[in-house]
VEXSEDO-773822 format. One record per residue: residue in three letters; y, z, x of N, C-alpha, C, O in turn. Coordinates in Angstrom, 3 decimals. Atoms other than C-alpha are relative to their C-alpha. Last residue first. Layout:
 rest      n_Y      n_Z      n_X     ca_Y     ca_Z     ca_X      c_Y      c_Z      c_X      o_Y      o_Z      o_X
  Ala        Y        Z        X        Y        Z        X        Y        Z        X        Y        Z        X
...
This chain:
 rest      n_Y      n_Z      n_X     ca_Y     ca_Z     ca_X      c_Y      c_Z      c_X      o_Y      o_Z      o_X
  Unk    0.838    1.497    0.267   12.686  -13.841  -26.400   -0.275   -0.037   -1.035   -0.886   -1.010   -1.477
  Unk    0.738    0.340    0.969   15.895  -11.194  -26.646   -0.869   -1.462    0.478   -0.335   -2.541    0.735
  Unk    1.506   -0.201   -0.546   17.695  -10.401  -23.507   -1.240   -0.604   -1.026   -2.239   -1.153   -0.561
  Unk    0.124    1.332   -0.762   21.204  -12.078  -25.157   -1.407    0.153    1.148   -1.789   -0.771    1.866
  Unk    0.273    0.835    0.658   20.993   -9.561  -28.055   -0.113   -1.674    1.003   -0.483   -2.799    0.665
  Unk   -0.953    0.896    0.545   20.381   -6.877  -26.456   -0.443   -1.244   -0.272   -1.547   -1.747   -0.061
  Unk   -1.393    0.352   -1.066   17.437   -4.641  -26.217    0.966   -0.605   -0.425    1.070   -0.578   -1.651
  Unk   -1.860    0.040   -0.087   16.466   -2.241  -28.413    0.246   -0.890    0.883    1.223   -0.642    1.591
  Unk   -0.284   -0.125    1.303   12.926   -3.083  -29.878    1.361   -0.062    0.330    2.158   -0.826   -0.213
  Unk   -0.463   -1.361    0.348   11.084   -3.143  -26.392    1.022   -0.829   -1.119    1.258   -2.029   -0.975
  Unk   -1.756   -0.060   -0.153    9.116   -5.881  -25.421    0.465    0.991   -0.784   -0.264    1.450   -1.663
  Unk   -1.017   -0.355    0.803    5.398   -5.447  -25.094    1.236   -0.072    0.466    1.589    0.223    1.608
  Unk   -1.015   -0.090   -0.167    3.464   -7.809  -22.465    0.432    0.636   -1.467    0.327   -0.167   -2.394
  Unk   -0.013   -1.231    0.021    0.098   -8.673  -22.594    1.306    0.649    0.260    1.092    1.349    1.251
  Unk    1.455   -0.367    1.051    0.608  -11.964  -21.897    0.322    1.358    0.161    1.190    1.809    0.908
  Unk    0.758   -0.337   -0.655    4.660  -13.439  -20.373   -1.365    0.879   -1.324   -1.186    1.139   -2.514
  Unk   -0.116   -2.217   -0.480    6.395  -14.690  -23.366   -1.006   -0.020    0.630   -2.001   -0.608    0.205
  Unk    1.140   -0.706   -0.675    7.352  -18.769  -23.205   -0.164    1.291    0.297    0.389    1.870    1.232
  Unk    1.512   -0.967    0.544    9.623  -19.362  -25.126   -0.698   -0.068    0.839    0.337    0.082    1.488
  Unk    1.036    0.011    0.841   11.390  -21.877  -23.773   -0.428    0.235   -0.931   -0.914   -0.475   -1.812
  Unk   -0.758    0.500    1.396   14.155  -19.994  -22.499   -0.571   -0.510   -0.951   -0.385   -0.146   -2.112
  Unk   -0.361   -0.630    0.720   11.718  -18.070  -20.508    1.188   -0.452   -1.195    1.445    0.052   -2.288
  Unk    1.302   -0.181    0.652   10.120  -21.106  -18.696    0.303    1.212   -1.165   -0.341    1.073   -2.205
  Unk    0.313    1.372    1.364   13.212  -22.295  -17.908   -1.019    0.654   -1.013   -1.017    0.757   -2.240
  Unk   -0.718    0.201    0.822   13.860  -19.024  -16.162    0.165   -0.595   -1.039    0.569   -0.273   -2.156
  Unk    0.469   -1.582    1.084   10.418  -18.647  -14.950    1.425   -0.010   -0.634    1.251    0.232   -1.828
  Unk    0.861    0.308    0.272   11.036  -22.651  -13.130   -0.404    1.738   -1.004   -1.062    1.673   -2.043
  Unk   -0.436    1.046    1.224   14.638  -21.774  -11.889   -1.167   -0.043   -0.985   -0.824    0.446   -2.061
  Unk   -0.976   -0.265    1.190   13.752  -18.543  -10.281    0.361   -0.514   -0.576    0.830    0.013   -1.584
  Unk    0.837   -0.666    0.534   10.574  -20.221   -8.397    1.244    0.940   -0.999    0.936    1.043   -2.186
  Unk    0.672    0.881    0.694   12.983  -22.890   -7.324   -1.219    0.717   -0.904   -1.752    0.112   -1.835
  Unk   -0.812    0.684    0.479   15.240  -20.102   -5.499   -0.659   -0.766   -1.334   -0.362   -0.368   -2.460
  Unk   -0.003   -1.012    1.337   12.060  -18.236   -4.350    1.184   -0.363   -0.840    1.109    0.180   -1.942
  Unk    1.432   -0.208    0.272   10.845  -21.395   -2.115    0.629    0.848   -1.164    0.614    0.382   -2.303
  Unk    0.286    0.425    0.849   14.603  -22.732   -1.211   -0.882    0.463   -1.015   -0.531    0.350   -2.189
  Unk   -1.017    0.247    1.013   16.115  -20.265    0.923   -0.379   -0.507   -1.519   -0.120    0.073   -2.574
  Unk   -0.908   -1.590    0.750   13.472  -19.296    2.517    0.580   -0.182   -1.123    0.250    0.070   -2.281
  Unk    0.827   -0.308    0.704   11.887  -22.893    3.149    0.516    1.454   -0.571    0.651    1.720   -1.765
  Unk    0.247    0.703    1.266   15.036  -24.086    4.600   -0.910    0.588   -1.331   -0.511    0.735   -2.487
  Unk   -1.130   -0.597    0.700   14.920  -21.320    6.941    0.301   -0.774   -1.609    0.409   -0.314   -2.746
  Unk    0.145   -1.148    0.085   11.469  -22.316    8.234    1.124    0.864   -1.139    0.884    1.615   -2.085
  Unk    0.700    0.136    1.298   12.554  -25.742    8.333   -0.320    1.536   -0.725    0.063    1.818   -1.860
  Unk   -1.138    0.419    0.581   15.488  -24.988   10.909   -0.711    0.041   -1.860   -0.257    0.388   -2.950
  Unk   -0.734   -1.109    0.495   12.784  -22.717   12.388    1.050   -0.354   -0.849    1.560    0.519   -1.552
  Unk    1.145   -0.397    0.554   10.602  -25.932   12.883    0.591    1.196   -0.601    0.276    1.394   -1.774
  Unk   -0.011    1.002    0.861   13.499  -28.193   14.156   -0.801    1.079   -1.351   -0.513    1.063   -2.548
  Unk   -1.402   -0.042    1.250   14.210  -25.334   16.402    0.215   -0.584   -1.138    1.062   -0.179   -1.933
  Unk    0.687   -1.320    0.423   10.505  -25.345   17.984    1.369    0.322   -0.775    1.340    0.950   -1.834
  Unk    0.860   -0.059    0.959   10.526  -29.099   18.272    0.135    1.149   -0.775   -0.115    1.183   -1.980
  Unk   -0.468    0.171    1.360   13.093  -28.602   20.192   -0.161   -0.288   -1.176    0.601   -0.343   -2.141
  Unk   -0.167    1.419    0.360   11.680  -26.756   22.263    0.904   -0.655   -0.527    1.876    0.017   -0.870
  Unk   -1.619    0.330   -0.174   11.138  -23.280   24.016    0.194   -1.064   -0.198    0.299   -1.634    0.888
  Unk   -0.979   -0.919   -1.182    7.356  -22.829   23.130    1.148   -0.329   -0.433    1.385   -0.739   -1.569
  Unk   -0.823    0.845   -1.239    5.463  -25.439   21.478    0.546    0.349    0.608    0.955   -0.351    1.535
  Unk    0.640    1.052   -0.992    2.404  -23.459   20.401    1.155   -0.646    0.542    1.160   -0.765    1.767
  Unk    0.429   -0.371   -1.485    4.375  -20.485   19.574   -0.351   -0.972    0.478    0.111   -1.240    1.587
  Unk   -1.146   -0.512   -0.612    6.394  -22.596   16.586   -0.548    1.091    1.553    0.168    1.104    2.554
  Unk   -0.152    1.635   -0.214    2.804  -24.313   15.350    1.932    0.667    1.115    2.195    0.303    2.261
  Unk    1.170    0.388   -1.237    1.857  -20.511   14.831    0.516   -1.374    1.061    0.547   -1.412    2.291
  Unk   -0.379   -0.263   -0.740    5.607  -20.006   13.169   -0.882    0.060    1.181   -0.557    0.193    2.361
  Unk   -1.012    0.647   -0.585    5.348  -23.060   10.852   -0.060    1.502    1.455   -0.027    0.948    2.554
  Unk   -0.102    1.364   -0.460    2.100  -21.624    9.821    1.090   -0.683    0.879    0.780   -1.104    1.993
  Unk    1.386   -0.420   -0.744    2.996  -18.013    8.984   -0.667   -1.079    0.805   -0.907   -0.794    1.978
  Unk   -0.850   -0.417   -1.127    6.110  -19.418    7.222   -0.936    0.522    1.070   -0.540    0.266    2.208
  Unk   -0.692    1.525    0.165    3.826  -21.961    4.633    0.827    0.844    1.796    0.782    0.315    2.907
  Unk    0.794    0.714   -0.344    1.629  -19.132    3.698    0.321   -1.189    1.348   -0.418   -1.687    2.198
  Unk    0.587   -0.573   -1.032    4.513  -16.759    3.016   -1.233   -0.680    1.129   -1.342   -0.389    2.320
  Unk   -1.191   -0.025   -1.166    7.197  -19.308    1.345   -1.103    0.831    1.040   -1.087    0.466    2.215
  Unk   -0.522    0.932   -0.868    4.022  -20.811   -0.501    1.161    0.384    1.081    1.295   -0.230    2.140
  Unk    0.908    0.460   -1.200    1.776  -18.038   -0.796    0.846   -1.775    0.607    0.670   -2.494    1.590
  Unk    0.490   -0.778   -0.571    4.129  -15.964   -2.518   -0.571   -1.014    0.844   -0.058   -1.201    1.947
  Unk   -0.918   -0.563   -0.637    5.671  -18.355   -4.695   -0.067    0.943    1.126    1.019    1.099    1.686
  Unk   -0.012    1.064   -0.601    2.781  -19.662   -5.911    1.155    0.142    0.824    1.164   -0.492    1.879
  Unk    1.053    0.029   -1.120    1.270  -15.854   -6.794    0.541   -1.741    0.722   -0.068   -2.016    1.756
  Unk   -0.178   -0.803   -1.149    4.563  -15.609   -8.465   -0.904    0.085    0.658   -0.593    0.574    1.744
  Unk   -1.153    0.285   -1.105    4.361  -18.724  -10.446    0.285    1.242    1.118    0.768    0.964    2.216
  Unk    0.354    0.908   -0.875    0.519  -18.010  -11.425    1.648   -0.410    0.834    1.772   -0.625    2.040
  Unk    0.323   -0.632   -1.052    2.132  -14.520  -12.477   -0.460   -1.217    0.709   -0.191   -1.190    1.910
  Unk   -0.971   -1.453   -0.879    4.675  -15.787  -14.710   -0.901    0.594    1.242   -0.309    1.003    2.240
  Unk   -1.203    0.975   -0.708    2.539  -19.162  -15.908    1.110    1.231    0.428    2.032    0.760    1.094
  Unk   -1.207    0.954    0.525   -0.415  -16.993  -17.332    1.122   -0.357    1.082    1.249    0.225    2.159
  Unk    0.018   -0.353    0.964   -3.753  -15.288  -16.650    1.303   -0.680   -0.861    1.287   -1.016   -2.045
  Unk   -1.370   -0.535    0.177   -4.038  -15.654  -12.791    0.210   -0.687   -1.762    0.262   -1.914   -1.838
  Unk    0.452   -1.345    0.727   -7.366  -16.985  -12.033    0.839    0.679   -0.650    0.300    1.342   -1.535
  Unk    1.257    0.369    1.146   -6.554  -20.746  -10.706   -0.630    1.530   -0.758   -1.528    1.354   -1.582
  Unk   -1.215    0.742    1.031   -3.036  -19.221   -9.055   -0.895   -0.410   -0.901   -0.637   -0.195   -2.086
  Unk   -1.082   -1.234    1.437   -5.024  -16.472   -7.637    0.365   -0.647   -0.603    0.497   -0.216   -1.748
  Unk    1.121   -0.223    1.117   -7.640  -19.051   -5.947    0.556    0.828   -0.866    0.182    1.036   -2.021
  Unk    0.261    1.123    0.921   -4.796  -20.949   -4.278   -1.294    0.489   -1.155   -1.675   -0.076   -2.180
  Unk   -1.264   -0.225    0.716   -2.996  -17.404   -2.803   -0.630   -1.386   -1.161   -0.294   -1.407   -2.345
  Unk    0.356   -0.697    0.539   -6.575  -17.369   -1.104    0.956   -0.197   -1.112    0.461   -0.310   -2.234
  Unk    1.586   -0.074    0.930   -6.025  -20.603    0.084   -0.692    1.196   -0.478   -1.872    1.002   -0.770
  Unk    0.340    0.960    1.437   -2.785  -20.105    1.135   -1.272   -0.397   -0.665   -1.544   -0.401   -1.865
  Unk   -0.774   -0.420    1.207   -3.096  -16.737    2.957    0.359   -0.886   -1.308    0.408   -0.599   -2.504
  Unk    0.627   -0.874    0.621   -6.120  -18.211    5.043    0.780    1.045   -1.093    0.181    1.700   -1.946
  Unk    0.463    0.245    0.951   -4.001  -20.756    6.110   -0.967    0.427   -1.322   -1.167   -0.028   -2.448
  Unk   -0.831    0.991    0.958   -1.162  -18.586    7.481   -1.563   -0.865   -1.297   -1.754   -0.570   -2.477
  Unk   -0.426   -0.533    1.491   -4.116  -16.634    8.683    1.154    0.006   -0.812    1.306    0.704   -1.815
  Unk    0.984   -0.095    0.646   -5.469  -19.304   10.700    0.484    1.108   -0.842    0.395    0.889   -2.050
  Unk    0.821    0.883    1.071   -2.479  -20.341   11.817   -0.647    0.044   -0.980   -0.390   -0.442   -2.081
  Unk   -0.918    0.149    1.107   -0.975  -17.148   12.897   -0.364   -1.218   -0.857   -0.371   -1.224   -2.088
């Protein structure tokens, strides 16, 4: 689980440098951080066994849930008030008036 915890963030790190604009680099960072990040904590969570290390680690674990796609909905929100329009992207003609970028 280690190794392909880390092997999910460092791939997830070459999407975010290739990735075409700030909507998909945040969802490829979002991805490899709550997934990367939980894959890890739960290798490091077999190695200690029945602990309390190993509750501390699930306590984080949960933390990281919660938080990871939370902070990734603030950050594309902002980013859409902005302005900022995702690339290649048509928007449709009817929507309302409070969807509008």
């Amino acid at each position: 689980m280690l190794i392909g915890g880390g092997l999910f963030v460092l791939i997830g790190g070459v999407g975010i440098v290739r990735l075409p604009d700030v909507y998909t680099r945040m969802h490829a960072a979002s991805l490899t951080d709550t997934m990367g990040t939980l894959m890890i904590l739960f290798g490091i969570m077999l190695q200690a066994g029945l602990s309390l290390a190993a509750l501390k680690l699930a306590a984080i674990a949960l933390f990281l849930m919660l938080t990871g796609p939370t902070a990734t909905y603030a950050l594309a929100n902002a980013a859409m008030l902005s302005g900022l329009r995702p690339d290649n992207v048509e928007m449709p003609e009817d929507l309302p008036e409070d969807m509008q970028l």
